[in-house]
Every structure is written in C-alpha cells, then in structure tokens.
N, C-alpha and C positions, 0 to 999 in steps of 0.2 A: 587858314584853316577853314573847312566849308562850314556852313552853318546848318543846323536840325533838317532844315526845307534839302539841303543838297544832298545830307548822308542820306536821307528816307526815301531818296529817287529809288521806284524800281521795288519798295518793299512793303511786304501784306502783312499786316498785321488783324488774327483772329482774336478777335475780346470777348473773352467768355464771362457773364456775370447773370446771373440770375435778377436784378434788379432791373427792368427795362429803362426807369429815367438815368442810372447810373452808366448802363452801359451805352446808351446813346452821347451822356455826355463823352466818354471814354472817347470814343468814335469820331468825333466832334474834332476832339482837340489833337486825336490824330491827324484825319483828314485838314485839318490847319498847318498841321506841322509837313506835308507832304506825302503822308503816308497814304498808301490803299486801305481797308478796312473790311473786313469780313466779320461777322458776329454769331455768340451763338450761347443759349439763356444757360445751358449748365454742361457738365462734363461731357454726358453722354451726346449731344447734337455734339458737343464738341470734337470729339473725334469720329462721328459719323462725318461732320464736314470735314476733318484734315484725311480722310479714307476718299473722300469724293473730289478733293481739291490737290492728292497728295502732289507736293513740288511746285506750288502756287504760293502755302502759305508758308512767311519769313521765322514768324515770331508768335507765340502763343501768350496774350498777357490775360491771367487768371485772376479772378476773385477766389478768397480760402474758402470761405461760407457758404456754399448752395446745397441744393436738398440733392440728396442720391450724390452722386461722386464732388467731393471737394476739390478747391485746385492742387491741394499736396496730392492727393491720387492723382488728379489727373495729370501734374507733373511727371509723375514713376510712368503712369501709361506713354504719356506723349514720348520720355525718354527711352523704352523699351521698344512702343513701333515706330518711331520718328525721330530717331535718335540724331539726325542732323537739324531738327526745329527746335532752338530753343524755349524756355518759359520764362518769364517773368510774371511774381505774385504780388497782386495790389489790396489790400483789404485795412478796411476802420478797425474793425476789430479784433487784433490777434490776445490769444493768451500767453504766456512764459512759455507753456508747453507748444504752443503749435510755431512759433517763434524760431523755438529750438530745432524742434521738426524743419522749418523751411529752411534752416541754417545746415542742418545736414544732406536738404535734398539740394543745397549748392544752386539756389537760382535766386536771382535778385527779387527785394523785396521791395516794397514801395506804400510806405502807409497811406492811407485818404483823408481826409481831401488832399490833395496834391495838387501843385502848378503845372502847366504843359513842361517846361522844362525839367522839372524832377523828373517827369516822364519819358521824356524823348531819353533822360540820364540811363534812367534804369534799362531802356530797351537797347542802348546803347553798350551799356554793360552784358545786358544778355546775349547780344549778338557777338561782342569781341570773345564771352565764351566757349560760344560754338564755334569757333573760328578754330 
C-alpha cells in the first residue's frame, strides 16, 4: 500500500485559515507529506483563488472560525461552484451546534492540534468522497 508521500504525488491542497502562524504550520506539514500547498487568510480570497486557479486546486481544507465567511459557508460555496473540489474542516474550537452543522454539510472534520497523519487521514477521506 503506498504511503501519505506517494497518495499526495500530483495534489494541491488550498488551506484556508485566518491565523497566519496556524495556517503556515498547516502548510508545512503538508508540504512534508508530499503535497503542493496554496493558502488563503479567509473565505473570500478563498474562492477568489479557486476562480483564478480553477482545476489546479485538489482539496480545500478550512478553518470554521474566521471573520466574514466561515468554513461551513465556505464549504456550501465551494460545493455549489466547484462541486468536483472537495472540503475538509479543521478547527480547536467547535460548539454542539456548528459540530452538527459540519455533520450535515457531509465533509470531514479534524479537530486541532492534530498530527500530520490525522491530516493526510482526513484529506484522504475527503478526496475518496469526491471520487
């Protein structure tokens, strides 16, 4: 079975987080595990960049919490005009409610702090669903 480094040949993953040390780590430990890496601080750059990059990027992995659009919207958006790029949502701090929210927008979750491997898990899981 190939390992993280061999599935991730070939795939771009956009990390969207409002936190700049957060989202560099994000970045980091993809770029470790194989992956390409594009970035972007909140929802809105974030789908300005999947409009400018559309069919470049693999995989969208969101923080829930940023100001102006959070990652559950930005999941509904991503799925409405880029309905072949999956999401996956990473965030410290959910409540019950937004919990149950990301449980019905059907896209993998991944609480923080995480290991690379939870990660490469979760984006793994998102991409068998868009499949």
């Amino acid at each position: 079975m190939p390992d993280a480094t061999q599935r991730a040949a070939g795939k771009t993953v956009l990390v969207v987080d409002d936190h700049d040390a957060t989202r560099q780590t994000i970045a980091r430990m993809l770029e470790a595990g194989g992956f390409t890496v594009r970035t972007a601080s909140n929802g809105v750059e974030a789908l300005e960049r999947l409009a400018r990059e559309s069919g470049e990027i693999d995989l969208v992995l969101s923080d829930v919490t940023m100001p102006g659009m959070n990652g559950i919207d930005l999941s509904y958006h991503i799925r409405e005009q880029y309905p072949d790029v999956p999401v996956a949502i990473v965030s410290g701090d959910v409540s019950e409610l937004e919990r149950s929210i990301i449980g019905r927008a059907d896209v993998p979750f991944i609480k923080k702090p995480f290991h690379a491997e939870s990660l490469y898990s979760a984006i793994r899981e998102a991409m068998k669903q868009s499949s």
